[in-house]
C-alpha positions in Angstrom: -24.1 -35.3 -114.3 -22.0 -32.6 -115.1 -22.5 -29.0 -113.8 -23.2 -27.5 -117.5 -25.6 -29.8 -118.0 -27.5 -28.0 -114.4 -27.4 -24.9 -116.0 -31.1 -24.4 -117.9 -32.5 -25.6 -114.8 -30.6 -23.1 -112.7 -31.7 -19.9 -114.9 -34.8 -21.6 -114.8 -35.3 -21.4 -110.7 -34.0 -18.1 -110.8 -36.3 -16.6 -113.4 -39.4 -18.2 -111.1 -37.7 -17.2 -108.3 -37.7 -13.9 -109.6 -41.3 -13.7 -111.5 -42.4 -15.2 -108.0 -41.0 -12.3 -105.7 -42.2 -9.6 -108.4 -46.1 -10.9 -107.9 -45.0 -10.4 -104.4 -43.5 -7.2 -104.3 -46.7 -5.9 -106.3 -49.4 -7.3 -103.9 -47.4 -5.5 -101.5 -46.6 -2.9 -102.8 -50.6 -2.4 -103.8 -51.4 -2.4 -99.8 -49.4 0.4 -98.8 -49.6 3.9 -99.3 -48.3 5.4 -102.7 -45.3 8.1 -103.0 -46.4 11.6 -103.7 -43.4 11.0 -106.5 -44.9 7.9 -108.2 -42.3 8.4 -110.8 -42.4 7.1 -114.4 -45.4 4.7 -114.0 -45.4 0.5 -113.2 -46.7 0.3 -117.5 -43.7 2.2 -118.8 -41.0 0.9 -116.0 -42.1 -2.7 -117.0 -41.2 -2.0 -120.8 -37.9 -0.6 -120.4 -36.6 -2.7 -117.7 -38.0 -5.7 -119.9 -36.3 -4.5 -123.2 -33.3 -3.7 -121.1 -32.8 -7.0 -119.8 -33.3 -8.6 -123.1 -31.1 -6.6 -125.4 -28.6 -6.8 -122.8 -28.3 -10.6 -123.0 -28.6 -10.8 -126.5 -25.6 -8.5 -126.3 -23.6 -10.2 -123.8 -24.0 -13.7 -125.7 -23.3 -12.0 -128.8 -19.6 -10.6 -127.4 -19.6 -13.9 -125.5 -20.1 -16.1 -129.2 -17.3 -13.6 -130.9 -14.5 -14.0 -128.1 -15.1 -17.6 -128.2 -14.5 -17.8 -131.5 -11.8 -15.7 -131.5 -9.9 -17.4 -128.7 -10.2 -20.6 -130.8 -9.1 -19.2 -134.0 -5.6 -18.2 -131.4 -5.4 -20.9 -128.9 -6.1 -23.7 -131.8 -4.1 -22.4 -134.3 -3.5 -25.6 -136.1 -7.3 -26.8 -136.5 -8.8 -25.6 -139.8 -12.3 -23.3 -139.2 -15.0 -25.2 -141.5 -17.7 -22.7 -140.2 -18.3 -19.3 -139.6 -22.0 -19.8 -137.8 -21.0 -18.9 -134.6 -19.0 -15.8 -135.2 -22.1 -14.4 -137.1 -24.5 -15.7 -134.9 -22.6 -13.3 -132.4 -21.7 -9.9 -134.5 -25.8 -10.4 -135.3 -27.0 -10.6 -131.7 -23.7 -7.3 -130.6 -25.2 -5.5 -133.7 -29.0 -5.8 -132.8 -28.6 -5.7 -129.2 -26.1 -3.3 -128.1 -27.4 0.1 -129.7 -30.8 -0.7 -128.5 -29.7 -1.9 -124.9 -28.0 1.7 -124.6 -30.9 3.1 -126.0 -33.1 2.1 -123.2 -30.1 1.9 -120.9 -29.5 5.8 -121.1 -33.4 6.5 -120.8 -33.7 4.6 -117.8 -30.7 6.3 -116.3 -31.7 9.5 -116.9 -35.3 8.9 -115.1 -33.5 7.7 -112.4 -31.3 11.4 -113.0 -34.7 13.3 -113.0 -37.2 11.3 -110.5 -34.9 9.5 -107.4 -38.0 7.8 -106.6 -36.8 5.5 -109.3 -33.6 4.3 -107.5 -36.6 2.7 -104.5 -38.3 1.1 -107.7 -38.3 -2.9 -106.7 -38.1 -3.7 -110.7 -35.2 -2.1 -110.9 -33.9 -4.2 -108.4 -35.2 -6.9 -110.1 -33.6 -6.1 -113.3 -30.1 -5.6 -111.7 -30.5 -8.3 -109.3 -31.4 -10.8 -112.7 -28.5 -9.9 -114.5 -26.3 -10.3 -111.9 -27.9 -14.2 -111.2 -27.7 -14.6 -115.3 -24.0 -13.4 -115.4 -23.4 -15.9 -112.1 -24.3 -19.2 -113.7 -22.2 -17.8 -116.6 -19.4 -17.1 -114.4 -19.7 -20.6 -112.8 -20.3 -22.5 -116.2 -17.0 -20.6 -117.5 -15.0 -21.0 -114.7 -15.9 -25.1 -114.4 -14.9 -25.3 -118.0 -11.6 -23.2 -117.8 -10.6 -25.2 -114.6 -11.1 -28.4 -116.4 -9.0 -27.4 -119.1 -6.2 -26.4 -117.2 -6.3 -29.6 -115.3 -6.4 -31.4 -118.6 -9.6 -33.0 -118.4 -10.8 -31.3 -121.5 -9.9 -29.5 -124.9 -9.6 -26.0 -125.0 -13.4 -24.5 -125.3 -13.5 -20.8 -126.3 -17.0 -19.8 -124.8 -15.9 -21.0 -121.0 -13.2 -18.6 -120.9 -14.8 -16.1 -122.7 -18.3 -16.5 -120.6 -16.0 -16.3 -117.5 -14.5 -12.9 -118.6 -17.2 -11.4 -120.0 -20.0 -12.4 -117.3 -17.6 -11.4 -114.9 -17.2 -7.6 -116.4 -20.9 -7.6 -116.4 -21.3 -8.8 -113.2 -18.9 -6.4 -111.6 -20.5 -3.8 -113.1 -23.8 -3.9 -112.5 -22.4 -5.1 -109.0 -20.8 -1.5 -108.3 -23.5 0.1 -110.0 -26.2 -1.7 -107.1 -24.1 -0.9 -104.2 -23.6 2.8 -104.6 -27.7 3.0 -104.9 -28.0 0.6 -102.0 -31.4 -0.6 -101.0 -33.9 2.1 -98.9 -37.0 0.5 -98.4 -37.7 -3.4 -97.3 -38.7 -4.9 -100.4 -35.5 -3.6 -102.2 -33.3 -5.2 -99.7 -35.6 -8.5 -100.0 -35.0 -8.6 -103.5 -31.0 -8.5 -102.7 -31.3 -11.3 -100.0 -33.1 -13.1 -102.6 -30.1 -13.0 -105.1 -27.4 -13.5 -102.8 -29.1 -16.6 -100.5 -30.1 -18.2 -103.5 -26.3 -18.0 -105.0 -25.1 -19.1 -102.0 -27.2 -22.0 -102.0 -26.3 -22.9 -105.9 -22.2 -22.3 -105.2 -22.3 -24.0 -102.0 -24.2 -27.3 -103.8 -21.4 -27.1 -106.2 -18.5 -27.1 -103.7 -20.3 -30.3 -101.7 -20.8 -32.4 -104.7 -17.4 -31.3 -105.9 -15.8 -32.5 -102.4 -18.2 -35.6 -102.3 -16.9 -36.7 -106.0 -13.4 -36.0 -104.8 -13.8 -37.8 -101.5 -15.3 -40.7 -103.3 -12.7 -41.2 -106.0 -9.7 -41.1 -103.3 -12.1 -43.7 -101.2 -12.6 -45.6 -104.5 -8.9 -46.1 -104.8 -7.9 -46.8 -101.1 -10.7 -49.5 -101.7 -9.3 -51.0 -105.0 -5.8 -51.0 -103.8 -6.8 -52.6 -100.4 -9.1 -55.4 -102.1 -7.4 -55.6 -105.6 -10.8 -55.2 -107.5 -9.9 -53.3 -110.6 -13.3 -53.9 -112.2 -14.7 -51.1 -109.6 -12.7 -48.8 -111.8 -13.3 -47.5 -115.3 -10.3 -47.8 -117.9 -7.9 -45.1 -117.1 -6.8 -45.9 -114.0 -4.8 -43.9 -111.2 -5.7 -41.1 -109.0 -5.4 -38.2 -111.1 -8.5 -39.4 -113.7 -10.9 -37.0 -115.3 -13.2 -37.8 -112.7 -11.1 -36.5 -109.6 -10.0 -33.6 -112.1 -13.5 -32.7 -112.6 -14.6 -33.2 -109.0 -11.7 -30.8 -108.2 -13.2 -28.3 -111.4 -16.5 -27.6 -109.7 -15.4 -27.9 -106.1 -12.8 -24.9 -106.5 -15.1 -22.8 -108.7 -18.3 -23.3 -106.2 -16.3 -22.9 -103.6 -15.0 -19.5 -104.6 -18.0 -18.1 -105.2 -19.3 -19.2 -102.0 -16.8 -17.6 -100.2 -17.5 -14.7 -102.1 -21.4 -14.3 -101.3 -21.5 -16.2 -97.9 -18.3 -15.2 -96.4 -18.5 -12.1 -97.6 -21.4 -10.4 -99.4 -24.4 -11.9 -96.3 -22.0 -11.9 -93.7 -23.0 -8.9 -91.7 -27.1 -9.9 -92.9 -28.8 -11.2 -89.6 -32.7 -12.2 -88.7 -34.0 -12.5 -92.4 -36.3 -15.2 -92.9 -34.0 -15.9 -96.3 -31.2 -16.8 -94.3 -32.8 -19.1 -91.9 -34.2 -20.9 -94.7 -31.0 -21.3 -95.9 -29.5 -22.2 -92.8 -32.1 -24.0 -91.6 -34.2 -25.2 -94.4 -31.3 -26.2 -96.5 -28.0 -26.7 -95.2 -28.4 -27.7 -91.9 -31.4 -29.9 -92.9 -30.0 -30.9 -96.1 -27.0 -31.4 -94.5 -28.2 -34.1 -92.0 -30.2 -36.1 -95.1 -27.2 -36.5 -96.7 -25.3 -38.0 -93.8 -27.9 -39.8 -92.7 -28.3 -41.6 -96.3 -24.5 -42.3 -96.3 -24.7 -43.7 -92.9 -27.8 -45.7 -93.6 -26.2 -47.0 -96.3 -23.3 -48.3 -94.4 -25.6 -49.6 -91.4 -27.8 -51.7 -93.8 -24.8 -53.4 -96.1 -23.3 -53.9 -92.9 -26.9 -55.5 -91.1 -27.1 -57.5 -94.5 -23.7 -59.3 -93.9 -23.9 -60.4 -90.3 -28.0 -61.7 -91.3 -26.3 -63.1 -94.6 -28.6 -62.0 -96.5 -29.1 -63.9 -100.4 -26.6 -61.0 -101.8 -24.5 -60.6 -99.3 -21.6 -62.8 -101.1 -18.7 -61.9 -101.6 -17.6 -59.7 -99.4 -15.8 -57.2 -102.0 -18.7 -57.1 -104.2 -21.3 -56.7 -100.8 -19.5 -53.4 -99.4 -18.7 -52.0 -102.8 -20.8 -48.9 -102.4 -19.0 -48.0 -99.0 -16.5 -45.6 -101.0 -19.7 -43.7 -102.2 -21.7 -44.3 -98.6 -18.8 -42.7 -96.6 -18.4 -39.5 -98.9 -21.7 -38.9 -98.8 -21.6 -39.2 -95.1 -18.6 -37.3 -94.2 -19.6 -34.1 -96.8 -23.5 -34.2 -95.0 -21.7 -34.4 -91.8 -19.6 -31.3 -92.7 -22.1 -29.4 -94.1 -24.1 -29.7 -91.0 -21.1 -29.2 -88.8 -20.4 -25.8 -90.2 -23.7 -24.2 -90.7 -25.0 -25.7 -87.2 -22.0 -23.5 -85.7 -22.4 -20.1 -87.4 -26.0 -20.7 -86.3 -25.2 -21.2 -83.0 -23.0 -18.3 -83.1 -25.5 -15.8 -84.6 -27.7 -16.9 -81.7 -25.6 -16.1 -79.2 -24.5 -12.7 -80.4 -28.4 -11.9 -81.6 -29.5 -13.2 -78.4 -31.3 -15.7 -79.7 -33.8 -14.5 -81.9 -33.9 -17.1 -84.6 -36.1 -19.5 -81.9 -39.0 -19.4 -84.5 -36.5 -21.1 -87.0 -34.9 -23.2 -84.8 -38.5 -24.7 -84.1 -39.5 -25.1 -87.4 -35.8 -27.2 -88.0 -36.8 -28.8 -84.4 -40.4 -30.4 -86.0 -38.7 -30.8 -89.4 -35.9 -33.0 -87.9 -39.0 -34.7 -85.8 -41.2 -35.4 -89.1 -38.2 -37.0 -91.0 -37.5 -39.2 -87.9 -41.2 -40.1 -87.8 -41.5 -41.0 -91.1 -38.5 -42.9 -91.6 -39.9 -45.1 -88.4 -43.7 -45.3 -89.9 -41.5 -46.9 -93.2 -39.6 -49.3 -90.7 -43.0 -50.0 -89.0 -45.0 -51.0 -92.7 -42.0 -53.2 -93.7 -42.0 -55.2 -90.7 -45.6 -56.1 -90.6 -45.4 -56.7 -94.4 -42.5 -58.9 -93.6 -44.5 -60.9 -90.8 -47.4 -61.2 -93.2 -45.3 -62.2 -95.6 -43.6 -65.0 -93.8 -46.8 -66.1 -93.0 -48.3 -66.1 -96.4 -45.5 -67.6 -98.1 -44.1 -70.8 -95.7 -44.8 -73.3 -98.9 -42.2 -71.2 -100.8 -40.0 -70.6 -98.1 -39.9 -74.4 -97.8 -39.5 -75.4 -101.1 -37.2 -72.8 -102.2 -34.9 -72.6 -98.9 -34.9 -68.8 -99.3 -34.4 -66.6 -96.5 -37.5 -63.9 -97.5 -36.9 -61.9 -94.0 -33.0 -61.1 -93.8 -32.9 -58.3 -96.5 -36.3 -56.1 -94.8 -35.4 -57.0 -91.8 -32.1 -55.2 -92.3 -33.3 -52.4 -93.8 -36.6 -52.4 -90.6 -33.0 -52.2 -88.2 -31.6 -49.7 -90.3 -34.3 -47.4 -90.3 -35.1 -48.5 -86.7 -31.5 -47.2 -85.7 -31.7 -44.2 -88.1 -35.3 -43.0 -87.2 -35.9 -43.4 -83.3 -33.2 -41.3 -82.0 -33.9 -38.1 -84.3 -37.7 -38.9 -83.4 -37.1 -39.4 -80.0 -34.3 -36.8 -79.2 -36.2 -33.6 -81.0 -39.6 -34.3 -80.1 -38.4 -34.7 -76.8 -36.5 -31.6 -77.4 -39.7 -29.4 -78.4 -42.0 -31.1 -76.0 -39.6 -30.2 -73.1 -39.8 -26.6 -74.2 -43.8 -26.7 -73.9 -43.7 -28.2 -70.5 -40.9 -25.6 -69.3 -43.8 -22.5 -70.6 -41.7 -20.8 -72.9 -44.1 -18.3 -74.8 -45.4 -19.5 -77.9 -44.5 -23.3 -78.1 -47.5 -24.6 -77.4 -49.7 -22.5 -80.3 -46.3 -22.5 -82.7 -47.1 -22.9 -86.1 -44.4 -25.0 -87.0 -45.8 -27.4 -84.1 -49.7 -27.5 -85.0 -48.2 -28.2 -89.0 -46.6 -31.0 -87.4 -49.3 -32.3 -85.2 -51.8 -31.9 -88.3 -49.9 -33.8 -90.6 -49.2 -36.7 -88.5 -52.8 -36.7 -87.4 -53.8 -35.6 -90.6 -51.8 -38.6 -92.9 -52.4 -41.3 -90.0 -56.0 -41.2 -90.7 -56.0 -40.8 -94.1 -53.9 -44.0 -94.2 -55.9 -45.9 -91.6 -59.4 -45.0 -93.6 -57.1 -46.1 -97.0 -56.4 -49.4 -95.7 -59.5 -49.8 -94.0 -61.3 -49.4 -97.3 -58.6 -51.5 -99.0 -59.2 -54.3 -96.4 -63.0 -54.2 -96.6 -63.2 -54.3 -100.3 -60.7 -57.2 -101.1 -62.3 -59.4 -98.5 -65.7 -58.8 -100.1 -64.9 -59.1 -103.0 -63.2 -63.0 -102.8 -66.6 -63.8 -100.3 -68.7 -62.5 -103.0 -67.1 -64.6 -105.4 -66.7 -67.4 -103.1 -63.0 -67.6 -103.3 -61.8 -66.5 -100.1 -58.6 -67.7 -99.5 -54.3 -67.5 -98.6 -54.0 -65.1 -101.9 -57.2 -63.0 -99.8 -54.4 -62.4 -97.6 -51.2 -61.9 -99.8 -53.8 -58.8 -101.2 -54.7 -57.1 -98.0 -50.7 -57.5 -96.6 -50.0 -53.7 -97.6 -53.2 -52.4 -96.3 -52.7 -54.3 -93.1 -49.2 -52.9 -93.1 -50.4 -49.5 -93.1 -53.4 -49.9 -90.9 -50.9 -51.1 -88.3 -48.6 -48.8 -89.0 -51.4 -45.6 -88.1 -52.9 -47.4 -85.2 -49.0 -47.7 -83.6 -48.0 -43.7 -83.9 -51.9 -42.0 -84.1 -53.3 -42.7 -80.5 -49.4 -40.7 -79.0 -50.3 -37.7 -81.5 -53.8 -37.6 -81.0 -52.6 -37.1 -76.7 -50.4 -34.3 -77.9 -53.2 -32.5 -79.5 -55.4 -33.2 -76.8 -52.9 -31.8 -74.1 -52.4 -28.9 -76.1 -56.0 -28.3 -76.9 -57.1 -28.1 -73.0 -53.8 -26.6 -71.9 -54.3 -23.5 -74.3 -58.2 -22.4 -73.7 -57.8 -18.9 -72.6 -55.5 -18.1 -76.2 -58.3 -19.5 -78.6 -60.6 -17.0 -76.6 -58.5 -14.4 -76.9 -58.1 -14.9 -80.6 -61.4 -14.6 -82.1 -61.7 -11.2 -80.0 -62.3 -8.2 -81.8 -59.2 -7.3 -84.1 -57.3 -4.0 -83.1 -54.6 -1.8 -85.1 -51.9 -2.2 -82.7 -48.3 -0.7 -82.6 -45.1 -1.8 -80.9 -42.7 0.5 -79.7 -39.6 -1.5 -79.0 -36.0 -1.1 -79.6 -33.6 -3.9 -81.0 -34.7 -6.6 -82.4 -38.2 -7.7 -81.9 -38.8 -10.0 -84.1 -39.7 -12.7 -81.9 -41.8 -11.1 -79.6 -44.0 -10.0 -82.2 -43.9 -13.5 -83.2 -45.1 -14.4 -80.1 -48.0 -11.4 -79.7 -49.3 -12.2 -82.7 -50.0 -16.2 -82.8 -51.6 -14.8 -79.0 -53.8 -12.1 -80.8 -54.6 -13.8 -84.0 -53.4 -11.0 -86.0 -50.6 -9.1 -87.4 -49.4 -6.2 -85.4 -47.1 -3.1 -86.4 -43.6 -2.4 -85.3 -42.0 0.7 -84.5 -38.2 1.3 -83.9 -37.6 3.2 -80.8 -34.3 5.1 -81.8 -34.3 7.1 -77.9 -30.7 6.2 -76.4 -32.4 5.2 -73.0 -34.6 2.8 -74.8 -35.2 -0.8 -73.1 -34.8 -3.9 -75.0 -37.6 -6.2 -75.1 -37.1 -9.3 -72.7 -40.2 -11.4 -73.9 -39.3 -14.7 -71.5 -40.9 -12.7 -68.9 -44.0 -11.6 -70.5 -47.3 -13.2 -69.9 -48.4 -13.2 -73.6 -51.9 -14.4 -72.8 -52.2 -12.1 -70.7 -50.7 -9.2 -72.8 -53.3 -10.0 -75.5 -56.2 -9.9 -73.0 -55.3 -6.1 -71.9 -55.2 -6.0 -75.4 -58.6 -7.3 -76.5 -59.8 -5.5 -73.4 -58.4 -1.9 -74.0 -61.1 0.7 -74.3 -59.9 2.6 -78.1 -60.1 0.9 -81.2 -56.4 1.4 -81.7 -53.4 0.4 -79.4 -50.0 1.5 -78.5 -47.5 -1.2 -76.7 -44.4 0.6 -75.2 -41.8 -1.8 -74.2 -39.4 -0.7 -71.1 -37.8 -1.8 -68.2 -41.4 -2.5 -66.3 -42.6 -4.8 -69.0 -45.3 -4.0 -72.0 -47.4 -0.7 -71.0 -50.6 -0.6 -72.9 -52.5 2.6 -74.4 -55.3 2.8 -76.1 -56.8 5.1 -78.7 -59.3 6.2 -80.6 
């Protein structure tokens, strides 16, 4: 697939992304106290920020349609224009667009002149922060197409160039024009992180499938010229074909502008829950399913041949895929290499204050491991069922029915048990050692529900399955060996949930008796209560709050003498008790040297 044909559902995930953070920003926005400037009104901002944003992009498409036209008419001077469509297409959209974009444009900017309140107003964020992700899938389109060209894997197309200059201008515009307002309030800056993680996360897909295409096309090669299969490849032949040309294309130009808005743009950008879902929740994660596909891919062809399974001749043909399987493996691997360090570095410097996203990746990790096993577990009853079931065939036919699933129950054996066993072993040794919080986590109770949650759910499935099939051939009289081929899947799963529930099931009871005292606390009445803290404090108020059962407020203490929280040596439970205990109906926490001092006030 090529990266132009990505683009509608890129703008598409931005403009949710966007529509999505604007519902937010409102119901937030609604809960706390207005300005005494409320400026122009949310009705009237809406319009013009709206009509802005549309006449701008007719604009820009229309400028965008006319230099592409134009640079055709130079560039291809010996091809004959049949058609004049697109060159008035654009002059229509410049003509309507522009005057009424500076119409709007020039009344916006002199409300922002007249009421500053307007330079904190989150849709104007919005509207800057959208044209700038519009004009960055232009920017990438145009620059994937004017890289192709110049390798000569395509004819000379006017609108790439043109979108890459003219998306660029606007980019770098509206870019300068952000900065020097800068962002004063929380939601503002949210909006920002929102652009800039979510362009890092499109440019840095780019440059891994770029690498992976390149990787696998030098693999391809090595593996052609080794084996002499010249069938793997398509008609034009040698190194340098469109396809490495093009890999190269959309590597360079995702790489570039990840560099510019990872390296660069979020590199001084710490704690936000936007970048530890990228880090986490993307690249690191998304990092480690691709390798682990590639090498599953490589363990099972290679499982197939020494079990010789029916396809497993000849050899060429067998370990074909092993150019794709190892490019896939070595750009996961990398991925996760390098965003595993620069979180391990950000730890270290933060000291260590991304532990709630390092848990959630911890149970993640653990629920892919899990559920890769429950698969291994299914196939290989199914496979046992099935040999039993099907002996007549299996003599007759002289086919080996178990070598193929019994590969793939190694390879997801060998895949599945060591991330299942390594992070659960990981979390679980944190909740024996008492750090604060692991044992009422979130992140941990999602994962304890779900396993409990989908292993009963499966178990009363199959049950029900069982029941029904068996009554129905006894009802009809006609039990027999096809009874049996029926119920093989629910039997597969009923095994399958009887194997992994009962271990679960001790978890949650451990954790339910170990953690008595923190339910109590929880349904105790709720208090406003304030943190006084300096540094970062995220965590702690983490912590506090899954002990209270409600959200707490956080104030910066900017003294010079101000402690910084150490919350491994906090009782938490007992914290929340003073709390739930304090005489006022309001509550100050003061962090210093001595620990959390409570007051209390009416």
């Amino acid at each position: 697939m090529r990266f132009q044909e990505l683009i509608p559902l890129i703008v598409l995930i931005v403009a949710v992304a966007g529509i999505a953070y604007a519902i937010y920003a409102g119901l937030t926005m609604r809960n706390r106290k207005k300005r005494n400037d409320p400026g122009i009104g949310t009705v009237k901002r809406i319009y013009f920020y709206t009509v802005t944003f549309v006449t701008l992009m007719m604009a820009v498409n229309g400028v965008i349609l006319v230099g592409a036209d134009l640079l055709e008419r130079i560039v291809i001077s010996d091809v004959v224009e049949t058609t004049t469509t697109r060159l008035a297409w654009g002059l229509a959209l410049v003509i309507v667009g522009a005057p009424l974009w500076a119409f709007h444009w020039r009344a916006i900017q002199r409300y922002v002149a007249e009421l500053p309140v307007e330079r904190l107003s989150v849709l104007r964020k919005l509207y800057l922060y959208l044209v700038l992700a519009v004009c960055f899938v232009l920017v990438a389109s145009g620059l994937v197409g004017a890289l192709l060209w110049i390798f000569d894997a395509r004819d000379f197309a006017g609108f790439a160039w043109s979108a890459l200059v003219v998306a660029s201008a606007v980019w770098a515009w509206h870019w300068t024009l952000e900065r020097e307002e800068g962002q004063d309030s929380p939601e503002t800056l949210a909006v920002r992180r929102l652009y800039l993680y979510l362009a890092s996360l499109v440019s840095v897909s780019m440059l891994a499938f770029g690498l992976a295409r390149f990787v696998h096309v030098i693999l391809v090669e090595g593996y052609v010229a080794a084996f002499s299969v010249p069938v793997l490849l398509p008609a034009d032949t040698g190194l340098w074909r469109p396809a490495l040309r093009e890999a190269l294309a959309v590597g360079i130009a995702g790489g570039g502008l990840w560099a510019l808005h990872w390296l660069r743009f979020v590199a001084g950008d710490r704690g936000s829950s936007l970048r530890m879902a990228y880090l986490y929740g993307y690249t690191i994660l998304g990092g480690a399913i691709t390798a682990l596909v590639g090498a599953g891919i490589i363990v099972n062809r290679a499982l197939e041949w020494a079990l010789r399974a029916p396809e497993a001749d000849p050899a060429v043909a067998h370990f074909e895929i092993l150019p794709s399987a190892l490019a896939t493996l070595a750009i996961g691997a990398a991925l996760w290499a390098y965003h595993w360090w620069a979180v391990r570095a950000e730890v270290a410097s933060s000291g260590g204050q991304s532990t709630g996203s390092r848990r959630a990746y911890i149970y993640l990790v653990s629920a892919l491991g899990l559920g890769t096993l429950t698969f291994a577990s299914f196939t290989l009853v199914n496979t046992a069922l099935a040999l039993l079931t099907e002996r007549t065939r299996i003599l007759v036919s002289g086919e080996d029915l178990w070598k193929e699933p019994i590969a793939l129950v190694l390879t997801l054996g060998l895949i599945g048990a060591p991330l299942l066993v390594y992070y659960l072993r990981d979390a679980q040794s944190r909740v024996d050692s008492g750090t604060p919080g692991e044992r009422t986590a979130l992140s941990r109770r999602t994962f304890l529900f779900t396993a409990l949650g989908a292993g009963v759910l499966a178990a009363v499935g199959s049950l029900s399955g069982t029941i029904f099939v068996f009554l129905r051939d006894a009802l009809d009289a006609s039990l027999s060996i096809e009874t049996v081929r029926d119920i093989r899947p629910a039997i597969g799963v009923a095994v399958t949930a009887g194997a992994f529930l009962p271990y679960f099931w001790s978890i949650y009871r451990t954790d339910r008796d170990a953690a008595p005292e923190a339910a109590y606390v929880a349904v105790q009445e709720t208090k406003q209560v304030a943190l006084l803290a300096a540094g970062n404090a995220s965590e702690f108020v983490r912590v506090l709050e899954d002990a209270l059962g409600y959200a707490i407020r956080t104030l910066a203490w900017a003294d010079l003498d101000a402690s910084t929280l150490q919350p491994a040596a906090i009782d938490f439970t007992d914290l929340a008790r003073q709390v739930a205990e304090a005489q006022g109906t309001s509550v100050l926490l003061i962090a210093d040297d001595d620990g959390v001092r409570v007051l209390s006030y009416d």
